[in-house]
Structures are given as C-alpha cells and as structure tokens.
TIRO-2110 file (N, C-alpha, C; in Angstrom, 1 decimal):
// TIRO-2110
-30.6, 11.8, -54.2, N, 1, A
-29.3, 12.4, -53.7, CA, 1, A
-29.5, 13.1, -52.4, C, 1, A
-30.1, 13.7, -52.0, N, 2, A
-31.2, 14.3, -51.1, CA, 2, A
-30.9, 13.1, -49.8, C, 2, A
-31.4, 12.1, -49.7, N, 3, A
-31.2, 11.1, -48.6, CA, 3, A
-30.0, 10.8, -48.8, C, 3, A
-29.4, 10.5, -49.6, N, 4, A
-28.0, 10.3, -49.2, CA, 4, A
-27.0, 11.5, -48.9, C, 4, A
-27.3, 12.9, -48.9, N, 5, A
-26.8, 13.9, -48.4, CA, 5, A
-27.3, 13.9, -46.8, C, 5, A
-28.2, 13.6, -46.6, N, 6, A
-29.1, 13.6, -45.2, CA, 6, A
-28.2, 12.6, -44.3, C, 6, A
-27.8, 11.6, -45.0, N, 7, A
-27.2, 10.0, -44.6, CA, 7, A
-25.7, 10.3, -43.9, C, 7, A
-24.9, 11.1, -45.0, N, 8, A
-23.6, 11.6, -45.1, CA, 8, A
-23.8, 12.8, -43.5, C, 8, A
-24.9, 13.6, -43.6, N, 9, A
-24.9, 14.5, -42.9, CA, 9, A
-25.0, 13.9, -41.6, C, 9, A
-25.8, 12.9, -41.0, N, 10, A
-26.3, 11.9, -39.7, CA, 10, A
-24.9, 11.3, -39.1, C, 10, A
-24.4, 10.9, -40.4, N, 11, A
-23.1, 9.9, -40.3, CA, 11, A
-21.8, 10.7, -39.7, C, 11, A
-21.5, 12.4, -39.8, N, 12, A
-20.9, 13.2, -39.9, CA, 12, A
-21.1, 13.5, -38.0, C, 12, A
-22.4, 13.7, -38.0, N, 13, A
-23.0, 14.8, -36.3, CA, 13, A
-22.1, 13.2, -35.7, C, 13, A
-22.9, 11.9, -35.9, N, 14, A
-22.6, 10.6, -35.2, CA, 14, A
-21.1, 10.2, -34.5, C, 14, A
-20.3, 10.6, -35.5, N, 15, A
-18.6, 10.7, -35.4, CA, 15, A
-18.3, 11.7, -34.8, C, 15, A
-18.9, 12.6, -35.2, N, 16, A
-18.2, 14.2, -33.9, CA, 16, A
-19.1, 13.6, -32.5, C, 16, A
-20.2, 13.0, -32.1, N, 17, A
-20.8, 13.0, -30.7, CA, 17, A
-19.6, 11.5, -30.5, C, 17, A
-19.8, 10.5, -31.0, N, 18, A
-18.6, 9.5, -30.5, CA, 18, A
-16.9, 10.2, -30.4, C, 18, A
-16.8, 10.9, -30.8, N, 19, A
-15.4, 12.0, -31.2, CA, 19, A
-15.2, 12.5, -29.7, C, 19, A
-16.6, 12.8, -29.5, N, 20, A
-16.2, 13.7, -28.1, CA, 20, A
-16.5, 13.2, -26.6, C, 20, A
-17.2, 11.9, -27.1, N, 21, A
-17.5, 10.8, -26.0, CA, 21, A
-16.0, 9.8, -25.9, C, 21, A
-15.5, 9.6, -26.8, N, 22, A
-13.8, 9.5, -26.8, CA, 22, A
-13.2, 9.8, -25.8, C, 22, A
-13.1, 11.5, -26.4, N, 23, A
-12.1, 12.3, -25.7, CA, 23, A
-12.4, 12.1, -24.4, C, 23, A
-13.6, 12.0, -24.1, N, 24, A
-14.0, 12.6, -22.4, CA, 24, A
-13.2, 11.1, -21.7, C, 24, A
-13.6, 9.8, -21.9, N, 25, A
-13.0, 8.6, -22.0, CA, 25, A
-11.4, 8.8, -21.5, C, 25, A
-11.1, 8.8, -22.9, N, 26, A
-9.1, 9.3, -22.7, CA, 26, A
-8.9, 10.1, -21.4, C, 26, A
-9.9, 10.9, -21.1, N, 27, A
-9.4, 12.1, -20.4, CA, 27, A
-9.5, 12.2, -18.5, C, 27, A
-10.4, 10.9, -18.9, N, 28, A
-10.9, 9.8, -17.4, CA, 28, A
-10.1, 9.2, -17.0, C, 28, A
-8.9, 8.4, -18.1, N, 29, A
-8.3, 7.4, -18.1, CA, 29, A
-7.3, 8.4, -17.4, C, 29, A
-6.8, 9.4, -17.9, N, 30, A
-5.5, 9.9, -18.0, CA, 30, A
-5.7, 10.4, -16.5, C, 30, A
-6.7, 10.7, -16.2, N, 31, A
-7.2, 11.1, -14.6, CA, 31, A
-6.3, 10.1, -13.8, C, 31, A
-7.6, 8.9, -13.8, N, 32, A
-7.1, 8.1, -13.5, CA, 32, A
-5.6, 7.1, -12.8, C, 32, A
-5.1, 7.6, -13.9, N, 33, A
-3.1, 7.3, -14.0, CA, 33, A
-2.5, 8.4, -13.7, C, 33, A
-2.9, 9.1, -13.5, N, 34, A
-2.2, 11.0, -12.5, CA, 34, A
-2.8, 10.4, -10.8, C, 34, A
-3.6, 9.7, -10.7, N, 35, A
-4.4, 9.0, -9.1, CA, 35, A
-3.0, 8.0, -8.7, C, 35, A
-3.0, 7.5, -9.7, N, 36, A
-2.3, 6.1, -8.8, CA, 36, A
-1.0, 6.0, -9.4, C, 36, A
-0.6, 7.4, -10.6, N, 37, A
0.7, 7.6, -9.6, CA, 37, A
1.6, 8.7, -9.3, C, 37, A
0.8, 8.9, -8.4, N, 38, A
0.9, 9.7, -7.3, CA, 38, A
1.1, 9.2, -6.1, C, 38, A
0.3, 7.8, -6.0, N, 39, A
0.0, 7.1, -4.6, CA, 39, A
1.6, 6.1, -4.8, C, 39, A
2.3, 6.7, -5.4, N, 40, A
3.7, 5.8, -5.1, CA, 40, A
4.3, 6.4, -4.6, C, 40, A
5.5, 5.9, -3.6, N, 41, A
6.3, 6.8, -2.5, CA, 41, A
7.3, 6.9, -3.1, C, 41, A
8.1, 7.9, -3.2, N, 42, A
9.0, 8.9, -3.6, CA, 42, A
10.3, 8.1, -2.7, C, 42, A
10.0, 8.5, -1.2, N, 43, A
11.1, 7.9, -0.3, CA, 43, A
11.4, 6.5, -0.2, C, 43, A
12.6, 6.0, -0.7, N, 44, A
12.8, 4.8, -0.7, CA, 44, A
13.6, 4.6, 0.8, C, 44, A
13.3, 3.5, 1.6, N, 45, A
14.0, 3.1, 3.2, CA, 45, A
12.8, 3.1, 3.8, C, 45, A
13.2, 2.8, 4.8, N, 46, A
12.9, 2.2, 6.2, CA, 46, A
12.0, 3.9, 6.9, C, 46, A
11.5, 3.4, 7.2, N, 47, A
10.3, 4.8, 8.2, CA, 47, A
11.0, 5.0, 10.0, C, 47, A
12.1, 4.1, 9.4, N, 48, A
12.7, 4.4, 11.1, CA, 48, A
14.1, 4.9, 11.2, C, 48, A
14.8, 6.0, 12.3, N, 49, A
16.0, 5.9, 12.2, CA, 49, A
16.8, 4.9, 12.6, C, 49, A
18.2, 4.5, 12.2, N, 50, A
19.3, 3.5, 13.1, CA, 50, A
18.8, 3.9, 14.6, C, 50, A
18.9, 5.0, 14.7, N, 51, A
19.1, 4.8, 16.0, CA, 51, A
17.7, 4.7, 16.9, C, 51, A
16.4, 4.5, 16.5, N, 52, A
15.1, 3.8, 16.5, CA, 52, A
14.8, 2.7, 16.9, C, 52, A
15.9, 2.4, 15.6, N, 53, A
15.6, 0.6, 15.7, CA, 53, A
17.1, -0.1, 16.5, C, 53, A
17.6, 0.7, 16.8, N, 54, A
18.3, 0.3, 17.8, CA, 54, A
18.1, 0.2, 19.2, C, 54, A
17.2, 1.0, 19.8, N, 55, A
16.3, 1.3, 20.8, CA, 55, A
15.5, 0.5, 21.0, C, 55, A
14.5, 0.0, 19.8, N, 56, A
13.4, -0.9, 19.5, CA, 56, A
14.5, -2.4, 20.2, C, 56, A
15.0, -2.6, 19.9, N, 57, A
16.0, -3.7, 19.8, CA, 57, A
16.6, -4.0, 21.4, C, 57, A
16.8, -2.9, 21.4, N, 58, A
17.0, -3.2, 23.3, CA, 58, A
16.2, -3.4, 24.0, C, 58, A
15.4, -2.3, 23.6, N, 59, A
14.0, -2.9, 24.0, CA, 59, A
13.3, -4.7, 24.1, C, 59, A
13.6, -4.6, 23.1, N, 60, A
13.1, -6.5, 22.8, CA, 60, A
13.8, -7.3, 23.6, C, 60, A
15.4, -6.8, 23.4, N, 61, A
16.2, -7.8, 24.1, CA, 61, A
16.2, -7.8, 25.8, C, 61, A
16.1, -6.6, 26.3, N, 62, A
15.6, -6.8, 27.9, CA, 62, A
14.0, -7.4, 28.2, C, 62, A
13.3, -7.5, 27.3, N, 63, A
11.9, -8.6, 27.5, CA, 63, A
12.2, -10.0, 27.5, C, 63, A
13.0, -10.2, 26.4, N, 64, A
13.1, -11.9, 26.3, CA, 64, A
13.8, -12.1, 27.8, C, 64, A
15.2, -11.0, 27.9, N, 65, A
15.7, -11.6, 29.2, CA, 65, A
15.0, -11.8, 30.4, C, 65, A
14.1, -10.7, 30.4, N, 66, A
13.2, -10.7, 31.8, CA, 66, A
12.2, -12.3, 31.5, C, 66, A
11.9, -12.0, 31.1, N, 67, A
11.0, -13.6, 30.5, CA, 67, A
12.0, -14.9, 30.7, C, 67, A
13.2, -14.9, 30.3, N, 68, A
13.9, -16.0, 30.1, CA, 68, A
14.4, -16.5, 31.6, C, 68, A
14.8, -15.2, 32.7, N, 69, A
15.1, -15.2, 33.9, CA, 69, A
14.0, -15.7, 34.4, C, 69, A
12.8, -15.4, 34.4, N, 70, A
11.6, -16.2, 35.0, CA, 70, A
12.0, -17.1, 35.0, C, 70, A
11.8, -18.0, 33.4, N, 71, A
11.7, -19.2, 33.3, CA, 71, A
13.0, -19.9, 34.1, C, 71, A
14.1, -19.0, 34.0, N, 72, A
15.2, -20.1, 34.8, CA, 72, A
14.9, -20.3, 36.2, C, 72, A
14.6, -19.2, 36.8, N, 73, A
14.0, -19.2, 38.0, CA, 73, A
13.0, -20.0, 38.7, C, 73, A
12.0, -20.4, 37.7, N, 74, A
11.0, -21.4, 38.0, CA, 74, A
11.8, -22.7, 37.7, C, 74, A
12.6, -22.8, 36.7, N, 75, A
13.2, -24.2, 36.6, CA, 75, A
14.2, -24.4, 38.0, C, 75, A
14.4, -23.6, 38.4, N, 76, A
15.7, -24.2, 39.8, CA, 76, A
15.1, -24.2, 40.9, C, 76, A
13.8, -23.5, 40.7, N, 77, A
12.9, -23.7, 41.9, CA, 77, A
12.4, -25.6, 42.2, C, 77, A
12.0, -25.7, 41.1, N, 78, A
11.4, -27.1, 40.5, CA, 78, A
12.6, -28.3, 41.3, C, 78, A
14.0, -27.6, 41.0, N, 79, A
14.5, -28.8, 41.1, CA, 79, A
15.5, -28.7, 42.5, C, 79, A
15.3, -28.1, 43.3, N, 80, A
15.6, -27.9, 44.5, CA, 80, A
14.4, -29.1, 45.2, C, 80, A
15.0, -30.3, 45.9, N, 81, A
14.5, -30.9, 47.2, CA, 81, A
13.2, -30.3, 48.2, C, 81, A
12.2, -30.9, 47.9, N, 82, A
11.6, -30.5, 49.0, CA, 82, A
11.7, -30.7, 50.3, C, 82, A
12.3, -31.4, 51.1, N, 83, A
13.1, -31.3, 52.3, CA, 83, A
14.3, -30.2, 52.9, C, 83, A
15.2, -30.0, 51.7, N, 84, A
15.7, -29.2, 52.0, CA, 84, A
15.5, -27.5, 52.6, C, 84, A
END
C-alpha cells in the first residue's frame, strides 16, 4: 500500500509541475496576442490630406507636360526640311 501511496503521491507533484508549466504556456500565448494586436492600426484612410494629394497630383501633371513638350518639340524639329 506504501508504493502505491508513494505512486499516487509522484503522480500528484507531476500534474501540479505540468499544471504550472501550462499556465506559464497560456500566459506566453496570451502575451503574444496582446503583441500583434496592438500592431493593428486603429486609423482607417489614407496617410495623406486631399489637399496633399492634390498637390502631389499637380505636381505629376506639370512633369508629364514638361516631358511631353520635349518630346513634341523634338518631333517638329525632326520634321522641319533640312534646307529650309
């Protein structure tokens, strides 16, 4: 009876040390999922104002022009007579 009280007693410490190797587990996890979400943004839209990207936008559009006037420019050069 003696070894099987000793057995019961082994079996008892074994389940409280896995018990608390558990919890620490759970408690990693739950870390874990407090990390990543957190790293979600709150603010939904755009990181620019209207009137940003409206600026941006003119921006662009006076480059293509300057670029496009080149190119016309070299094309009417091209086709202008060399005699003339």
């Amino acid at each position: 009876m003696t070894d099987l009280t000793a057995i019961v007693t082994q079996l008892e410490q074994e389940g409280n040390r896995l018990s608390s190797q558990l919890s620490g587990v759970e408690q990693a996890i739950q870390a874990l999922r407090g990390l990543a979400g957190s790293s979600r943004r709150t603010h939904i839209g755009g990181g620019i104002s209207a009137v940003g990207r409206a600026r941006i936008a003119a921006a662009a559009r006076a480059r293509w022009a300057k670029v496009k006037g080149q190119k016309l420019a070299n094309a009417l050069c091209r086709q202008q007579p060399v005699g003339a």
